[in-house]
Backbone as CSV, one residue per row, in Angstrom:
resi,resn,N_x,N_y,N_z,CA_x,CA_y,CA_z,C_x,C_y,C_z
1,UNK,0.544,-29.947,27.414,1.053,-29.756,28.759,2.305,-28.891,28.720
2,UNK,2.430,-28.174,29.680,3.733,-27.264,30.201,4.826,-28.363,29.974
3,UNK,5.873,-28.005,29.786,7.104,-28.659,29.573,7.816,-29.907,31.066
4,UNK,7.334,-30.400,30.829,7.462,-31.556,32.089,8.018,-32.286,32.206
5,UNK,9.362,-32.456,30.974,10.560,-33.187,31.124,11.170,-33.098,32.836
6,UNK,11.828,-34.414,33.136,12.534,-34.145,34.454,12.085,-33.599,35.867
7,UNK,10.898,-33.768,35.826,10.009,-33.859,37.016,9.567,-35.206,37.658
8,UNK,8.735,-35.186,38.481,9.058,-36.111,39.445,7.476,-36.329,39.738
9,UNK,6.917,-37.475,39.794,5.258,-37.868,39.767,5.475,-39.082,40.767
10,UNK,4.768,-38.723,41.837,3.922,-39.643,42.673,2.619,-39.853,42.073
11,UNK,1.901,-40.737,41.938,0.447,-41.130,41.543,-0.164,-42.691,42.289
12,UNK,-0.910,-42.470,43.350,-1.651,-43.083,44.005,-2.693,-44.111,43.032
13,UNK,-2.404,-45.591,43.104,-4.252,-45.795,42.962,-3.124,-46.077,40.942
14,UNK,-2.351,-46.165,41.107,-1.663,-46.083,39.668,-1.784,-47.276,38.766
15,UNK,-2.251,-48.426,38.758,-2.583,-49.776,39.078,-3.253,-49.762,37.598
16,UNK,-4.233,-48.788,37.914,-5.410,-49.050,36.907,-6.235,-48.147,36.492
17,UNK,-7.746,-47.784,35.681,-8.316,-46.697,35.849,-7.850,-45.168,35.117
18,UNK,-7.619,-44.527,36.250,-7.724,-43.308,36.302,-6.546,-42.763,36.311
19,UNK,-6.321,-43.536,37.526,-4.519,-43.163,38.070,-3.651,-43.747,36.937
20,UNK,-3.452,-45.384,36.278,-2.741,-45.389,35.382,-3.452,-44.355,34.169
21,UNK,-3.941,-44.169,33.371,-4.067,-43.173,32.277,-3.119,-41.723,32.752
22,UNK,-3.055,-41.455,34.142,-2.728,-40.812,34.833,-1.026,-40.418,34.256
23,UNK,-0.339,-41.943,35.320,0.758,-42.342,35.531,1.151,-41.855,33.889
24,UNK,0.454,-42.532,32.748,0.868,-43.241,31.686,1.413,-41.753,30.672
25,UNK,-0.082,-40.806,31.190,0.180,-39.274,30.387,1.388,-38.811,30.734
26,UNK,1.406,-38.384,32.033,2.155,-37.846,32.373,3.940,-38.552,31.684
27,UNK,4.234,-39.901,32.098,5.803,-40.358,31.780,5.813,-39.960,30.161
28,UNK,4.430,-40.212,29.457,4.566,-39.711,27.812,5.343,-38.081,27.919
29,UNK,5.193,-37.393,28.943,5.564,-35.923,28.728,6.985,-35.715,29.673
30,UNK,8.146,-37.064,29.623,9.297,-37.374,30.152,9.575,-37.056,31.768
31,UNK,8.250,-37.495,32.370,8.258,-37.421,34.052,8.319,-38.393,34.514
32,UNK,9.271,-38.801,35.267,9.917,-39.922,36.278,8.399,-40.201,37.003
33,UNK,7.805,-41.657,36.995,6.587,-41.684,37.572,6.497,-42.503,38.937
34,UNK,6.315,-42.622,39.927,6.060,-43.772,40.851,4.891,-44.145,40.747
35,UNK,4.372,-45.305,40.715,3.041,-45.739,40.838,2.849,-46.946,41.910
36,UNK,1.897,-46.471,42.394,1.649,-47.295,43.401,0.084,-47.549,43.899
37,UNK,-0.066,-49.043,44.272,-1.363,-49.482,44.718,-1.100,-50.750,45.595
38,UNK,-2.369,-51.476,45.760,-2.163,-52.500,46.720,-1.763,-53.537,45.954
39,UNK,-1.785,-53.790,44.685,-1.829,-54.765,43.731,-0.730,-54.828,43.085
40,UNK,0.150,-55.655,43.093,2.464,-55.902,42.745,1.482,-55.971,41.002
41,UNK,1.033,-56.480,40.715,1.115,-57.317,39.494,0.483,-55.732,38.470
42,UNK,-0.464,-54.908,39.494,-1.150,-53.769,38.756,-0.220,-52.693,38.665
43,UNK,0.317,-52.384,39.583,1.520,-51.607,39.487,2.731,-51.746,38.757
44,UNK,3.765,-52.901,38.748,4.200,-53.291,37.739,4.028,-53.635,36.139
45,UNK,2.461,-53.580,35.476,1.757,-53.484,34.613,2.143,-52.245,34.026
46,UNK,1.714,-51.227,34.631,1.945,-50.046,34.812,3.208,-49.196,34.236
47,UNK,4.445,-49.926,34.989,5.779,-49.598,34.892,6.252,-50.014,33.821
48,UNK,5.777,-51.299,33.558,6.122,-51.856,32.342,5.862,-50.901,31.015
49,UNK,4.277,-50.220,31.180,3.769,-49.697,29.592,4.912,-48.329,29.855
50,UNK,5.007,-47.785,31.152,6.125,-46.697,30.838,7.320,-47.164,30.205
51,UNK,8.040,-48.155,31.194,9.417,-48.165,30.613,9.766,-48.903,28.990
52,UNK,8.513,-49.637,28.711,8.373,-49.944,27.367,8.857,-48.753,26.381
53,UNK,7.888,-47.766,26.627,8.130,-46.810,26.248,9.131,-45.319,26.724
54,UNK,10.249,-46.046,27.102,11.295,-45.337,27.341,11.227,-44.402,28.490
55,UNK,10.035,-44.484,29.352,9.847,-43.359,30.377,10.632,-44.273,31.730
56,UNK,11.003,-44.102,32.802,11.277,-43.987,33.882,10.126,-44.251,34.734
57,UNK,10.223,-45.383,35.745,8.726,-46.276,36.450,9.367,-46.791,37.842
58,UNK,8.710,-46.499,38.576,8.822,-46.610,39.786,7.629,-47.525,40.807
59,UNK,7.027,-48.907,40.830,6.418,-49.458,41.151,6.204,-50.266,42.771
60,UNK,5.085,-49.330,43.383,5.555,-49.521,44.890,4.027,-49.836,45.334
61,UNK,4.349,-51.246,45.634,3.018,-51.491,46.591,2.702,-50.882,48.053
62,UNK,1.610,-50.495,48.465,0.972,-49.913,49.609,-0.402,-49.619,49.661
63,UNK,-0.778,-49.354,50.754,-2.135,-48.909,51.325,-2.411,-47.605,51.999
64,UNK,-2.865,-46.304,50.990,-3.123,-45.661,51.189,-3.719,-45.130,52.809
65,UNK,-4.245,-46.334,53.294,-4.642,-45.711,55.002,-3.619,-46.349,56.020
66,UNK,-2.241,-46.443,55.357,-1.311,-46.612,56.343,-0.613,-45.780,56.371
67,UNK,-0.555,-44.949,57.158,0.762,-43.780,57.284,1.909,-43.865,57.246
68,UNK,2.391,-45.754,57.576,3.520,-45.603,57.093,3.924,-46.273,56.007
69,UNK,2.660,-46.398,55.056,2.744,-47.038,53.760,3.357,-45.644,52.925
70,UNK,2.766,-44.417,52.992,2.649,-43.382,52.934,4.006,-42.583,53.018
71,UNK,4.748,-42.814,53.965,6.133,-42.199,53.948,7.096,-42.504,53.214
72,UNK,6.803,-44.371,53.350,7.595,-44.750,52.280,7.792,-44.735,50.860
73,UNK,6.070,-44.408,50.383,6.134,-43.939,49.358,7.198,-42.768,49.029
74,UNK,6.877,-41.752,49.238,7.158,-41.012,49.204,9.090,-40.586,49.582
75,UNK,9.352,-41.327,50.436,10.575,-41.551,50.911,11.492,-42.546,49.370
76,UNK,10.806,-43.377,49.007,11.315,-44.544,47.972,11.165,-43.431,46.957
77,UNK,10.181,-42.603,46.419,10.198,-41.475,45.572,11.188,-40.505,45.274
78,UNK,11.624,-39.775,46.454,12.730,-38.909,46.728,14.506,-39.710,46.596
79,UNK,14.564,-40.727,46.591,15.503,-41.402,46.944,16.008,-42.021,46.080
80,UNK,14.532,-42.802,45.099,14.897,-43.068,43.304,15.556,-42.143,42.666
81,UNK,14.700,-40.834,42.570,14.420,-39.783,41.421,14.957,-38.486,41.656
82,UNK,15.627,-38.493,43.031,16.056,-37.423,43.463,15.037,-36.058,43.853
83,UNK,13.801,-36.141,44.084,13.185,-35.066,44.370,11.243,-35.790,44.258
84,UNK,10.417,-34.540,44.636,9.074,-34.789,43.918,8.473,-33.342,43.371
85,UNK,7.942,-33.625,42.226,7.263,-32.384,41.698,6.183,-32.377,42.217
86,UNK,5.433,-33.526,41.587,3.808,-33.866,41.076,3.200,-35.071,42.298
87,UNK,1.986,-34.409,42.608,1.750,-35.374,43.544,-0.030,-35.807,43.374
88,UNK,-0.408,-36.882,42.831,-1.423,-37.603,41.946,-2.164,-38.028,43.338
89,UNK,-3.191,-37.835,44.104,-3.748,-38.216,45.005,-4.889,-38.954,44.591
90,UNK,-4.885,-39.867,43.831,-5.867,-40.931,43.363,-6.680,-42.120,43.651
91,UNK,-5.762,-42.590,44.902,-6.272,-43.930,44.909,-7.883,-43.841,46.387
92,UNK,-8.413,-44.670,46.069,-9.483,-44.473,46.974,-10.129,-45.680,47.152
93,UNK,-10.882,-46.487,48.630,-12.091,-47.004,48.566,-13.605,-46.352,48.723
94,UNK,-14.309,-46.724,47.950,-15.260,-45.739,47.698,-16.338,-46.740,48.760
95,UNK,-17.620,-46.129,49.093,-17.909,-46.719,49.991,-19.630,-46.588,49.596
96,UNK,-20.131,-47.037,48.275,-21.222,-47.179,47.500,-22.357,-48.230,48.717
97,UNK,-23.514,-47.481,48.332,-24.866,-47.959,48.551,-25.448,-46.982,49.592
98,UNK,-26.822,-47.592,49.540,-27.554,-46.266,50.658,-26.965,-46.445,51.939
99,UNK,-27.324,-45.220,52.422,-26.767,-44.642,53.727,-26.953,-46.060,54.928
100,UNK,-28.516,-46.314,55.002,-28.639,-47.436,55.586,-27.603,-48.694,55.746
101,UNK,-27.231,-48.746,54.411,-26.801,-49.900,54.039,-25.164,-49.855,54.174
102,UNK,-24.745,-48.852,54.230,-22.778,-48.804,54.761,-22.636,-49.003,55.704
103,UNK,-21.891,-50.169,55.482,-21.751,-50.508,57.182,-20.362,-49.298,57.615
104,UNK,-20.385,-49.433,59.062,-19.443,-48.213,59.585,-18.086,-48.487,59.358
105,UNK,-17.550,-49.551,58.917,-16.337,-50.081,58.189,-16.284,-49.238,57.079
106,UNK,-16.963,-49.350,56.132,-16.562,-49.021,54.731,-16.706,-47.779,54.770
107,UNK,-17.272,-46.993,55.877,-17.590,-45.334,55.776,-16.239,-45.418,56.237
108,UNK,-16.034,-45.523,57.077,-14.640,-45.085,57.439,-13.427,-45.367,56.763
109,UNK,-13.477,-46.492,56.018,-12.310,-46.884,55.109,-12.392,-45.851,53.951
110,UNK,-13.683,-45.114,53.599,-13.456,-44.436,52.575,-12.521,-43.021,53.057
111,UNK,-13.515,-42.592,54.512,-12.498,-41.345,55.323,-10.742,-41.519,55.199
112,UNK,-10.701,-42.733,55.499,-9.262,-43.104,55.728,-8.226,-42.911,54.507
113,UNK,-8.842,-43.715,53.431,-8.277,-43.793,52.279,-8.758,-42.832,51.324
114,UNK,-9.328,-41.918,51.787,-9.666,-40.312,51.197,-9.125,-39.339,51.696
115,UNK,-9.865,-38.526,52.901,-9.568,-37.430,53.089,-8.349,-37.419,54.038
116,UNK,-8.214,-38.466,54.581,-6.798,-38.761,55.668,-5.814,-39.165,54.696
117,UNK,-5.986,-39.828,54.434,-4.348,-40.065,53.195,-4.289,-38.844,52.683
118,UNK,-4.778,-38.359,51.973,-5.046,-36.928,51.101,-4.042,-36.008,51.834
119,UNK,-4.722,-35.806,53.007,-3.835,-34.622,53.846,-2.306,-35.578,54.246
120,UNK,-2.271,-36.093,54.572,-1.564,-37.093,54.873,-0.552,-37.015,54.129
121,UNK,-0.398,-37.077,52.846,0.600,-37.230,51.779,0.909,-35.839,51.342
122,UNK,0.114,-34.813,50.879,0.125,-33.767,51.437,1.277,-32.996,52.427
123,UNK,1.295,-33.235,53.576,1.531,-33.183,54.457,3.408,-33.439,54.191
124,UNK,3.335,-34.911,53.375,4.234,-35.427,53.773,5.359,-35.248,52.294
125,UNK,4.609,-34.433,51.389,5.060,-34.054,50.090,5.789,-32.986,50.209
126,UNK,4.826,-31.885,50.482,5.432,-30.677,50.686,6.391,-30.217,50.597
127,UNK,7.528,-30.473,51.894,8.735,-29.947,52.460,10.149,-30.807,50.997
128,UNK,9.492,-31.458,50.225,9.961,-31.814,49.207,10.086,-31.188,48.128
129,UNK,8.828,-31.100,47.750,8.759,-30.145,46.986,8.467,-28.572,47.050
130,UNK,8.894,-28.276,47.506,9.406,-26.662,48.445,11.147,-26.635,48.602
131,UNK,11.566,-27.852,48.665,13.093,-27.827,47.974,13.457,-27.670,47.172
132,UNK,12.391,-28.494,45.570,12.786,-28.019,44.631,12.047,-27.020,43.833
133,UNK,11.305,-25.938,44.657,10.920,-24.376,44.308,9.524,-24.823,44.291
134,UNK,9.118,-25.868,44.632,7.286,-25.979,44.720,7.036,-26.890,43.734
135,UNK,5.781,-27.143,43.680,5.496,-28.673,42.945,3.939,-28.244,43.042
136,UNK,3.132,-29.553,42.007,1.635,-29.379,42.051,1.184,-30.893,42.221
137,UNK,-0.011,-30.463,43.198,-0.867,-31.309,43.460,-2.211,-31.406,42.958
138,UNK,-3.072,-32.741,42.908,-3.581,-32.832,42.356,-4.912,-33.738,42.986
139,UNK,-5.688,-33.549,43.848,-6.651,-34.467,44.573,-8.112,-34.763,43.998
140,UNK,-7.842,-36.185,43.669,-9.168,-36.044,42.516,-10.776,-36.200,43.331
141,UNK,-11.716,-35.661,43.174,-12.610,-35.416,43.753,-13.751,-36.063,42.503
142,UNK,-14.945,-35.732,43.130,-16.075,-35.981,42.046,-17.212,-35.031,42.118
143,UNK,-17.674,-34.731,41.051,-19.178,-34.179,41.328,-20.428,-34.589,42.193
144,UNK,-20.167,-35.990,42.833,-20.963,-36.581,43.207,-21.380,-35.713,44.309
145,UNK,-21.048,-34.730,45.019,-21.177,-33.893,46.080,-22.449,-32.713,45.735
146,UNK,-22.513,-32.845,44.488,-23.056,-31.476,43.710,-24.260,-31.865,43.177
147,UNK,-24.257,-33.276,43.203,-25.711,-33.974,42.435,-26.822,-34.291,43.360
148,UNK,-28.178,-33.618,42.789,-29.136,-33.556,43.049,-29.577,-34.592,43.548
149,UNK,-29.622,-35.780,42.996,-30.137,-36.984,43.308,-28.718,-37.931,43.820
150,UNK,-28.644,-37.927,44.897,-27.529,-39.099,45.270,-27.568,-40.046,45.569
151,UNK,-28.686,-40.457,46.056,-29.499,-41.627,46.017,-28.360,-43.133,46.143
152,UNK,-27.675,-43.133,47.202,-26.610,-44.609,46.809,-25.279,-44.158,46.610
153,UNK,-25.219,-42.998,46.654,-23.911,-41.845,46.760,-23.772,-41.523,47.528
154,UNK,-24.121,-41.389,49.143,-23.987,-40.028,50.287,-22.662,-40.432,50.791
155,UNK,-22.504,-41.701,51.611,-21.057,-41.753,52.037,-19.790,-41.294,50.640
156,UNK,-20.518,-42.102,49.856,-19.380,-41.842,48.351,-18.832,-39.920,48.176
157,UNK,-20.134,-39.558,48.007,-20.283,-37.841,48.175,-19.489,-37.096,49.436
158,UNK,-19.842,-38.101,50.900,-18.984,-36.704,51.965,-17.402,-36.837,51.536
159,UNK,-17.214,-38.017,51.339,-15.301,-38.294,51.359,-15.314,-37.605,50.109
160,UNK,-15.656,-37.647,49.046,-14.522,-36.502,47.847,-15.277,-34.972,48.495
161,UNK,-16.287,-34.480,49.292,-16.394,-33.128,49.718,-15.404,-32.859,50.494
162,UNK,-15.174,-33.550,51.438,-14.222,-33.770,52.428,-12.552,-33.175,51.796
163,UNK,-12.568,-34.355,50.569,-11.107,-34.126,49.823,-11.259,-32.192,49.263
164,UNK,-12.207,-32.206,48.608,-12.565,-30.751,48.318,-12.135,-30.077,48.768
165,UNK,-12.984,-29.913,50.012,-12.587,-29.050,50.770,-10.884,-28.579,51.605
166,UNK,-10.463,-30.045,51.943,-9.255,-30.067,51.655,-8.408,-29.461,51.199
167,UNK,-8.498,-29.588,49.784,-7.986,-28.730,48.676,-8.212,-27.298,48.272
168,UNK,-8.875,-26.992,48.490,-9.383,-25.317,49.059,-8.795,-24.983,49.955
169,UNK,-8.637,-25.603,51.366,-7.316,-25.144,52.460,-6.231,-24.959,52.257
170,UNK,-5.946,-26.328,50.958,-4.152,-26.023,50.741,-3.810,-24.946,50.076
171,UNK,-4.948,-25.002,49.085,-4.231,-24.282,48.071,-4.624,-22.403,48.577
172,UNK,-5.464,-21.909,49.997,-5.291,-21.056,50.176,-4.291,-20.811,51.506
173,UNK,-3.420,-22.202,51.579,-2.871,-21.775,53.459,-0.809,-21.714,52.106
């Protein structure tokens, strides 16, 4: 990795998975991390394997489809660490089984806690990191959009196309 001492990591969804391996790389390469999920005990887990290891941990419970779970992140981010570089858009409910079978709750909780948080944080990153000369984002998506057979994937598939596409706007506006 590029030299990433003294930068500044938001990472969504940081708990566990994806996002901690996430959280965990990144503080190995001396970046101030926030991690955050719905879960005190997963997030603090988290903070712990950083600051064990001498990195800097920032552990903040929230819910990605609250907007003003969302500010505060981000607000508690800037306010710890003095700034944000890196912004980890990870956390998600995924909204598995056939089309039939999702109920209109979980389609929408995936919209919510996908492509609306996504922009959302986004949104709410930015003007932050554009203070300190720009920053990178990072919205994790899946192939599942691209596969032939989805079969038990389609709601799962529109929300990371959705995020996709997304990310194609930002990174050309």
């Amino acid at each position: 990795m590029a030299n990433l001492a003294g930068k500044v990591a938001l990472v969504t969804g940081g708990g566990q998975g994806v996002g901690q391996g996430i959280a965990l790389a990144l503080a190995s390469e001396g970046v101030a991390v926030t991690i955050t999920g719905r879960t005190l005990a997963k997030v603090e887990e988290t903070a712990r394997l950083i600051t064990e290891r001498g990195g800097k941990a920032l552990p903040l419970v929230g819910n990605v489809k609250d907007a003003a779970d969302l500010a505060a992140m981000v607000d508690q981010t800037v306010t710890t660490f003095g700034g944000l570089d890196i912004l980890v858009n990870n956390a998600q409910e995924v909204p598995l089984g056939k089309l039939e079978d999702v109920t209109d709750e979980a389609f929408m909780a995936g919209f919510e806690s996908g492509p609306l948080a996504t922009r959302r944080l986004m949104k709410l990153a930015r003007p932050h990191m554009a203070a300190r000369g720009g920053g990178t984002i990072f919205n994790l998506c899946s192939s599942a959009g691209i596969r032939w057979d989805m079969a038990g994937y389609g709601a799962y598939a529109a929300v990371k196309q959705a995020i996709r596409s997304l990310t194609r706007a930002a990174a050309a506006e």
